[in-house]
C-alpha positions in Angstrom: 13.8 41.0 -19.3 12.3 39.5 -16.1 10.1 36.7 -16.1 6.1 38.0 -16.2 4.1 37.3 -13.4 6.6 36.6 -11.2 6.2 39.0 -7.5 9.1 40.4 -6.1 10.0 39.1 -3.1 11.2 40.9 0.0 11.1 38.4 2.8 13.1 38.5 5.7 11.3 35.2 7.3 13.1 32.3 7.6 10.6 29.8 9.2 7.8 28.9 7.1 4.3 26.6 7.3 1.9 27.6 4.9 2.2 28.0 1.2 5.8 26.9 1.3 5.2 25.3 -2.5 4.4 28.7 -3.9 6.9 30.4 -2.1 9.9 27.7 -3.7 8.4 28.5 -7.0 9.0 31.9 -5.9 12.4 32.0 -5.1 13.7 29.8 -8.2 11.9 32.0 -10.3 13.1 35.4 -8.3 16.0 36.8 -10.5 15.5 34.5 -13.6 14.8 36.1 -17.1 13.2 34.9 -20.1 15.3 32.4 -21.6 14.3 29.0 -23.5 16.9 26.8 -21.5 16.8 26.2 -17.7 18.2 23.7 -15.6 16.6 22.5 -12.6 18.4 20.7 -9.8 16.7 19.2 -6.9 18.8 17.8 -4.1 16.6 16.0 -1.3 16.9 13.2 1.2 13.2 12.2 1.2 11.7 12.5 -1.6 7.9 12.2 -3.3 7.5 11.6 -7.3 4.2 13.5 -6.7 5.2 16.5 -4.7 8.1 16.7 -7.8 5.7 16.5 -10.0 3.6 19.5 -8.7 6.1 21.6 -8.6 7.6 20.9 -12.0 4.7 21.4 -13.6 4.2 25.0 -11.7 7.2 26.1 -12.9 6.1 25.3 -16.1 4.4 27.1 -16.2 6.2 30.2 -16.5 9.0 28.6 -17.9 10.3 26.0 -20.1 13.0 23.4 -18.7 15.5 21.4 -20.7 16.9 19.7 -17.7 15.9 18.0 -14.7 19.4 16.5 -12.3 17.9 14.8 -8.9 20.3 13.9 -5.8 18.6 11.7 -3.4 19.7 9.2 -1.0 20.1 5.6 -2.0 17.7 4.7 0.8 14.6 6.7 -0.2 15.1 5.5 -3.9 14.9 2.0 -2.9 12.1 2.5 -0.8 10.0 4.2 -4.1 11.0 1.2 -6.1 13.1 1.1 -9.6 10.0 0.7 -11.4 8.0 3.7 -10.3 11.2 5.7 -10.6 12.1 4.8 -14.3 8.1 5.1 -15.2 8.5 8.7 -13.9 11.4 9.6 -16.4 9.8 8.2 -19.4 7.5 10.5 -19.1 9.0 13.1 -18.5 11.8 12.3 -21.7 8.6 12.0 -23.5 8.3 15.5 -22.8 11.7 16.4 -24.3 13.4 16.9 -20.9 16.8 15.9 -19.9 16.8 14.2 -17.0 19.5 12.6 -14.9 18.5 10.7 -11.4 21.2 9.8 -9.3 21.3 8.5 -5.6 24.0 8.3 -2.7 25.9 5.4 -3.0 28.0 6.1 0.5 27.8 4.7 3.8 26.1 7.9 5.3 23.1 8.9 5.0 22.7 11.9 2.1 20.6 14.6 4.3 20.7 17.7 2.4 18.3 19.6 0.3 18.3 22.6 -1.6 17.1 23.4 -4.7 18.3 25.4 -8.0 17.4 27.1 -10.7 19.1 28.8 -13.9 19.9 29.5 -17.8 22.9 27.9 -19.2 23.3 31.2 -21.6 22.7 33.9 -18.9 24.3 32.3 -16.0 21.9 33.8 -14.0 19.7 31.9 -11.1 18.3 31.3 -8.1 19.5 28.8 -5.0 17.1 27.7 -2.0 18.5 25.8 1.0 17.0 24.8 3.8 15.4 21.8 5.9 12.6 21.0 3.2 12.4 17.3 1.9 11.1 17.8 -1.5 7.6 15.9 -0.1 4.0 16.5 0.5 4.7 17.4 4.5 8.0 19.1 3.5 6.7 21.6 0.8 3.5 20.6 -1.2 1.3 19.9 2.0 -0.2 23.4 2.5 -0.1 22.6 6.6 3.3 20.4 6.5 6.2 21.1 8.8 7.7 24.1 9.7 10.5 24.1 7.8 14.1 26.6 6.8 13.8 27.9 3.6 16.7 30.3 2.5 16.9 32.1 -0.8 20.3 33.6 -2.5 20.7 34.8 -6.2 24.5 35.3 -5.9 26.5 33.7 -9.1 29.3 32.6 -6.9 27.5 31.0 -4.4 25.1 28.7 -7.7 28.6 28.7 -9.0 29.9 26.9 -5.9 26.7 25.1 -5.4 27.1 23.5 -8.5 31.2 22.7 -8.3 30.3 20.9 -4.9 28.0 19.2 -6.3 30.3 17.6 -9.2 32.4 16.7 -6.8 30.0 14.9 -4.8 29.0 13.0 -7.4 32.1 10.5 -6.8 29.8 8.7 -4.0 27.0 8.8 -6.5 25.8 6.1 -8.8 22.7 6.2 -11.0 19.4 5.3 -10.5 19.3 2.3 -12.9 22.1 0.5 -10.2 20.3 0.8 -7.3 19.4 -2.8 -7.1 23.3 -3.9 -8.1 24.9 -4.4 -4.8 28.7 -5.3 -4.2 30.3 -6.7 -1.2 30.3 -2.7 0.5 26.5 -2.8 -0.5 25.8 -5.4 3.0 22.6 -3.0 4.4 20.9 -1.4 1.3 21.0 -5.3 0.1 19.3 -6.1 3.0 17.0 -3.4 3.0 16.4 -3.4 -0.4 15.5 -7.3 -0.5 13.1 -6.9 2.5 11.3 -4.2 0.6 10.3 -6.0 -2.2 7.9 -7.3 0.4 5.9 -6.5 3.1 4.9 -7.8 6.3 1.3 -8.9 6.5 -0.9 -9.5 9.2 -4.6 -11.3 9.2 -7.2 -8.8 10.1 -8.8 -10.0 13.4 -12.4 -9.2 11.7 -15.0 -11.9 9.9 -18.8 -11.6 8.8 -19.9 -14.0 12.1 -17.9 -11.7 14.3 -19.2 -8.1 13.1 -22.3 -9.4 12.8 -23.2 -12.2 15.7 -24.9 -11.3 18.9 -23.9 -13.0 22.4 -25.9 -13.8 24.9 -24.3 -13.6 28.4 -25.2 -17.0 30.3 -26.8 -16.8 33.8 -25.5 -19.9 36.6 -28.5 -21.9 35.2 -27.1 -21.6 31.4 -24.1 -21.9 31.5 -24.7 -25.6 33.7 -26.6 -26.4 31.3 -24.5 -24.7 27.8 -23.3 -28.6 27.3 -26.4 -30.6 26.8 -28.3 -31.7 23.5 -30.5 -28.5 24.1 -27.5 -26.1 23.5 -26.3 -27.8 20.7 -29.3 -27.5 18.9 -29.8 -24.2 19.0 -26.3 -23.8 16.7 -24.8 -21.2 18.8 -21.2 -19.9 17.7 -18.3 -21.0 19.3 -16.7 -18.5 21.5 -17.7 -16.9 25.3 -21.2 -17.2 25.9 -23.6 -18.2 23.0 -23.1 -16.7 20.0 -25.1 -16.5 16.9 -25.4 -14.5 13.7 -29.2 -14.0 12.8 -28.0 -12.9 9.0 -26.0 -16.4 9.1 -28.6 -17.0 5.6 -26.6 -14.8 3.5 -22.8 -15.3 4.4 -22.4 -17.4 1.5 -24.0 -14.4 -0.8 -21.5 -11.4 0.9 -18.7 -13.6 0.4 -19.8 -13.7 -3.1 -19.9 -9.9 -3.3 -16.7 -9.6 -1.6 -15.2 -11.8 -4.6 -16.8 -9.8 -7.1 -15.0 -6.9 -5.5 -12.0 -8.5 -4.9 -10.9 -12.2 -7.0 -8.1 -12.6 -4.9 -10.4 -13.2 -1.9 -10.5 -16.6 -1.4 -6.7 -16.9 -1.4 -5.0 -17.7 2.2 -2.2 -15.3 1.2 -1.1 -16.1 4.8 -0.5 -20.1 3.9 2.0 -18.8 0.9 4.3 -16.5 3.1 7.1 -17.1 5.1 6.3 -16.7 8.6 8.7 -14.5 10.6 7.8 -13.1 14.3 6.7 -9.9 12.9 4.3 -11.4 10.4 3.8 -13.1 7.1 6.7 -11.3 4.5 5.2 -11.5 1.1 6.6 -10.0 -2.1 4.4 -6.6 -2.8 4.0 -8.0 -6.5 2.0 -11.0 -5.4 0.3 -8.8 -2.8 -0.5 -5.5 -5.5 -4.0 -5.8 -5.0 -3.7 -4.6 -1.2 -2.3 -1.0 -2.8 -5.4 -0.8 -5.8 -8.6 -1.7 -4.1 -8.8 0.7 -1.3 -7.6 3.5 -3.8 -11.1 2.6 -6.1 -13.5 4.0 -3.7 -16.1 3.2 -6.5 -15.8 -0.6 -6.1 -16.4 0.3 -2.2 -19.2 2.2 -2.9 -20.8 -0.4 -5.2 -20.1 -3.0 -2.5 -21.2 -1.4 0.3 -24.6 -0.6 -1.9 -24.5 -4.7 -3.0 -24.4 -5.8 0.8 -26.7 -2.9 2.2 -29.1 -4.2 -0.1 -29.1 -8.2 1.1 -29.1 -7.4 4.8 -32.3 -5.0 4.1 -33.8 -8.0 2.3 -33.4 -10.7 5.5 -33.8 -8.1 8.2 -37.4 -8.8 9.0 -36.7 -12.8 9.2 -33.5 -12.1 11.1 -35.4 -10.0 13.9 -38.1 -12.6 13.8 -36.0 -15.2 14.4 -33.9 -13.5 17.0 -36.7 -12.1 18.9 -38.0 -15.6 19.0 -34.7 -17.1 20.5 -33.9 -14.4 22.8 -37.6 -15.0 24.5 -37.1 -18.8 24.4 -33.8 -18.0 26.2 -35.7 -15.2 28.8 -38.7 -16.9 29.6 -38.6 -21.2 28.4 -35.1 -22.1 29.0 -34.6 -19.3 31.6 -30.9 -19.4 30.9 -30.5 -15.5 30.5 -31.8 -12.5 32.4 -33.2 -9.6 31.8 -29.4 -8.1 30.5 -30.0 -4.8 31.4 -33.4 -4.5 29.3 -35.1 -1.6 31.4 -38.9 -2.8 30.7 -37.8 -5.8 31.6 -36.2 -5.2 35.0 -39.1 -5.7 36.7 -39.9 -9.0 35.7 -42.8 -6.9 33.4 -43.1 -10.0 30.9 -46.7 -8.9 29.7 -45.2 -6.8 26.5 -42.6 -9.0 26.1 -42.5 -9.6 22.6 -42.9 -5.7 21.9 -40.0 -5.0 23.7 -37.7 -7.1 22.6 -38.8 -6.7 18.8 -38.0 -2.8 19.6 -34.4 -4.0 21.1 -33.7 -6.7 18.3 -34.5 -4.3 15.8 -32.0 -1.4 17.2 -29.2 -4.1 17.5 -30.0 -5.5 14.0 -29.9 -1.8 12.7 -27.2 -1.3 14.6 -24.5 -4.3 13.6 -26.0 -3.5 9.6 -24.5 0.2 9.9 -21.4 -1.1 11.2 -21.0 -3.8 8.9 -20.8 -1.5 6.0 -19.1 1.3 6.9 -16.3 2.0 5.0 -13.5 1.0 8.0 -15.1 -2.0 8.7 -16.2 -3.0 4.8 -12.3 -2.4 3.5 -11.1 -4.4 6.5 -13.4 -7.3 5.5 -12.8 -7.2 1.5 -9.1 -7.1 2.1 -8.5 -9.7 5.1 -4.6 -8.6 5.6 -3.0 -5.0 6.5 0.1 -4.9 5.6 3.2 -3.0 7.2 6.7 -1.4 5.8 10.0 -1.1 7.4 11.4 2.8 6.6 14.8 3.3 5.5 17.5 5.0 8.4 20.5 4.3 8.8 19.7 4.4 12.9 17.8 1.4 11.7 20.7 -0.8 11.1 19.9 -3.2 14.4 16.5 -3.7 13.0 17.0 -3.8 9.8 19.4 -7.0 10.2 17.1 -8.6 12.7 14.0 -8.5 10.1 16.4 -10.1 7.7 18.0 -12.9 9.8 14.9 -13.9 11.2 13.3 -14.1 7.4 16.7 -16.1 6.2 16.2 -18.4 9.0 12.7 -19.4 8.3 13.1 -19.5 4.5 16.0 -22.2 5.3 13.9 -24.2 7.2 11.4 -24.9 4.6 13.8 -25.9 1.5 17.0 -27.9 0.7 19.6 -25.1 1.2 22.3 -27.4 0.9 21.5 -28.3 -2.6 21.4 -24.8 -2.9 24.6 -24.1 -1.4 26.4 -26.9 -3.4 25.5 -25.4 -6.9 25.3 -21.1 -5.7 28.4 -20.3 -7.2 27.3 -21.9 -10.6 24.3 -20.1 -10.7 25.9 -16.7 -10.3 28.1 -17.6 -13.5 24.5 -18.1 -15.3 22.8 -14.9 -14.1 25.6 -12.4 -14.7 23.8 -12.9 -18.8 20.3 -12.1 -17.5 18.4 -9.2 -18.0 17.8 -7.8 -14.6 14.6 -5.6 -15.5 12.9 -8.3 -17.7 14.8 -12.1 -16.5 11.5 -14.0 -18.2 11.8 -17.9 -18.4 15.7 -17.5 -18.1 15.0 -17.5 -14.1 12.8 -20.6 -14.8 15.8 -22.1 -16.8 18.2 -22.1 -13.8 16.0 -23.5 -11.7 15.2 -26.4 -14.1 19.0 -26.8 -14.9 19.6 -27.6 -11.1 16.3 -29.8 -10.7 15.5 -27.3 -8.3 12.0 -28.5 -6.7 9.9 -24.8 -6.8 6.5 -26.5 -7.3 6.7 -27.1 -3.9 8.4 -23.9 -2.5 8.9 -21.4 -5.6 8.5 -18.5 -3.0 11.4 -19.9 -0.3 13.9 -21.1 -2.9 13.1 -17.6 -5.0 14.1 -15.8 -1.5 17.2 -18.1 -0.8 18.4 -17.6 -4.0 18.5 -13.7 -4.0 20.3 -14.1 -0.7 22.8 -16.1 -1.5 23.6 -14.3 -5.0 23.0 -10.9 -3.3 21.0 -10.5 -6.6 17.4 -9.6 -6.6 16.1 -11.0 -9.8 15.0 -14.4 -8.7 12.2 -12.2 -6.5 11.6 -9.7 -9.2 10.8 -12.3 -11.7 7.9 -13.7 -9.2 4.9 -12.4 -9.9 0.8 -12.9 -9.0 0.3 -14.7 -12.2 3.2 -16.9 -11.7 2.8 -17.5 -8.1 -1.1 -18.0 -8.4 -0.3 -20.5 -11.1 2.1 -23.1 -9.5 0.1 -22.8 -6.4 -3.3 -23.4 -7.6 -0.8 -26.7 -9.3 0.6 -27.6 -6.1 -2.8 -27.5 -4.4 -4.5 -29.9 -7.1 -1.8 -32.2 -6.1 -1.9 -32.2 -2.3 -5.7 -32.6 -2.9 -5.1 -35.7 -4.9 -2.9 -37.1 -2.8 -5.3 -36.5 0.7 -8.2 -38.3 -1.7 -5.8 -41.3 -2.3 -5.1 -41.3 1.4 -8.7 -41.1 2.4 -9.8 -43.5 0.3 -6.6 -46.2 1.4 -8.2 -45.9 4.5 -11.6 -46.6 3.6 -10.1 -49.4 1.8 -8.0 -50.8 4.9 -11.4 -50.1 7.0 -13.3 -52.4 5.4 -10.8 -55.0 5.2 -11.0 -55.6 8.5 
């Protein structure tokens, strides 16, 4: 008996944009018939746990699956991350499903996909090839690419589908080894490790700079920009004379933007290690760049929060600025008119009118800006952050990113000390747990009076270099890193006071 609700299909496309999920779902279920036990295979090079997940549950709908086999490339799992993958299957074991995930383990890159469905009892199914990652632009995206999709029921060609595949499965290795590399394993090492981070890069934006208004000097200003006058006035650094009329209420945004976001105040920059493509810091310490943009609540209440303390010092802000900006016009005369058409004329009798009606659009203006949801996220955040992609055409690269990191994690620890005790400290972490290594990590590094109060993040790196072993990096975390920081900042604090005051001391001595 066919499987209800199922069309028949008598396409004789090949090329397809639109609706390519549907027309999978289609084709695995075209020539299926009721049966309680179906096996699913899904064979991709790129590859999205929620464009799997869509079409899983789909199917689902019309059938029920026992077993779920993956093939992806090595690559692509890496890049998803061990974690995310074995979160994935627990749940779906917790929904009594078979599954088995395995990845490319050969020096190529594993480009194929097709896709398969069919009843261990009735040997009956359904095979799709074609160029279709299994990912949102590949097959859920109702707009993706153009892609191949082919669809055969023929039992000998799922039968030899299947035999190939078994045979392939010599260069495969599962899922749980991704992050166990051997000698052969040189580039997905390298890759791997510079995945666990990412590159980061200050934004170029601040409150002074969104929301500061510069004056543009005439000869007579700009002679006279470096006397007691101009310093006075407390303009901004910068070209021209800068100020920010909200200047009253920095202090109180930055104490929204905390509220939004505790990590605020850290100078995540001043942990990293500084490469010539940015600051490369572990993604666990830097999780809260992935969360807060995703909560477009906490934007929304922020933007609300800040809206509401600009409206509150707008009228002092455009009294105060309409007072400077007349004091510079018409009392210091070191600006001109600056393109003010009323003013062009040299009509000073309404001068106050106009430039209150000016101030006020600029004020209104910069207050828009400032809390529009580009500008507010880049502000709350303070770093954007960049990946590397995994291809094998990337090799070049790939090794470049990683000397350059190597080379400035060495120049910040002892590597020598390092290098005299490394083959010791592989003996001691072949007994660790790599998915949980707890204080055993924080064992090793007190057995070899190994100084990470003062560089936990370098000597972490080194370490998972020289072992070819990522668990000194997995077992850093926020919490962790936050702690011995905030530890090893007390102390450098102490010790500037002690200095300070030595000199105080020596000062008066004399």
């Amino acid at each position: 008996m066919k499987l209800p609700g199922v069309s028949m299909i008598s396409t004789h496309n090949f090329f397809f944009q639109k609706d390519k999920q549907q027309l999978l779902v289609d084709f695995l279920l075209h020539g299926n018939v009721i049966d309680e036990k179906y096996h699913l295979i899904l064979v991709s090079c790129y590859f999205n746990l929620e464009s799997t997940n869509t079409i899983i549950q789909v199917l689902q709908k019309k059938i029920s699956l026992c077993k779920i086999s993956i093939y992806i490339d090595r690559g692509e799992a890496i890049c998803i991350g061990l974690d995310k993958i074995n979160d994935w299957i627990k749940n779906k074991h917790s929904n009594n499903i078979e599954i088995s995930f395995k990845v490319n383990n050969s020096s190529s890159l594993f480009h194929a996909k097709a896709y398969c469905l069919f009843s261990d009892t009735s040997k009956k199914g359904s095979l799709v090839v074609g160029s279709a990652n299994l990912t949102g632009r590949g097959l859920t995206d109702n707009n993706g690419n153009i892609e191949i999709l082919y669809n055969t029921q023929d039992e000998s060609d799922i039968e030899n589908f299947c035999n190939d595949l078994k045979i392939l499965e010599n260069d495969f290795i599962d899922v749980s080894k991704i992050n166990k590399f051997v000698a052969d394993d040189d580039y997905y090492f390298k890759y791997a490790l510079i995945q666990l981070g990412c590159f980061v890069e200050t934004n170029d934006i601040t409150i002074n700079a969104v929301l500061q208004h510069t004056y543009n000097f005439n000869k007579k200003g700009k002679e006279e920009s470096r006397t007691d006058k101009y310093k006075q006035k407390g303009f901004l650094e910068g070209n021209g004379a800068s100020k920010n009329y909200f200047q009253g209420i920095n202090e109180d945004i930055e104490t929204i933007f905390i509220k939004y976001n505790n990590t605020y105040n850290i100078d995540w920059g001043k942990y990293s290690i500084r490469t010539k493509f940015g600051h490369w810091i572990p993604k666990k310490i830097l999780g809260y760049l992935d969360e807060i943009p995703k909560e477009k609540q906490k934007i929304k209440e922020c933007q609300n929060s800040i809206s509401s303390d600009l409206k509150s010092c707008f009228t002092k802000s455009k009294e105060d600025m309409v007072e400077e900006w007349r004091e510079l016009l018409m009392d210091d005369r070191w600006v001109d008119h600056q393109n003010i058409t009323s003013l062009e004329e040299k009509n000073y009798n309404n001068i106050i009118d106009i430039l209150t009606q000016e101030t006020e659009k600029f004020l209104k203006d910069k207050m828009e800006y400032f809390v529009s949801e580009s500008c507010l996220e880049k502000l709350l955040l303070r770093y954007e952050t960049f990946n590397i992609s995994f291809d094998f055409a990337n090799q070049d690269e790939i090794n470049t990113f990683f000397e350059n990191l190597k080379d400035n994690c060495v120049k910040s620890i002892n590597s020598d000390k390092v290098d005299k005790k490394i083959d010791a400290i592989k003996e001691d972490i072949k007994n660790i747990n790599d998915e949980k290594p707890g204080d055993k990590v924080l064992e090793i590094f007190n057995k070899y009076n190994l100084d990470i109060n003062t560089n936990i993040l370098n000597y972490c790196l080194y370490l998972s270099i020289k072992c070819q072993n990522l668990i000194f990096l997995n077992w850093l975390d926020t919490d962790r890193f936050i702690k011995i920081q905030e530890e090893l900042d007390k102390k450098n604090k102490a010790k500037k006071d002690r200095e300070k005051a030595t000199r105080k001391t020596d000062t008066r001595s004399k």
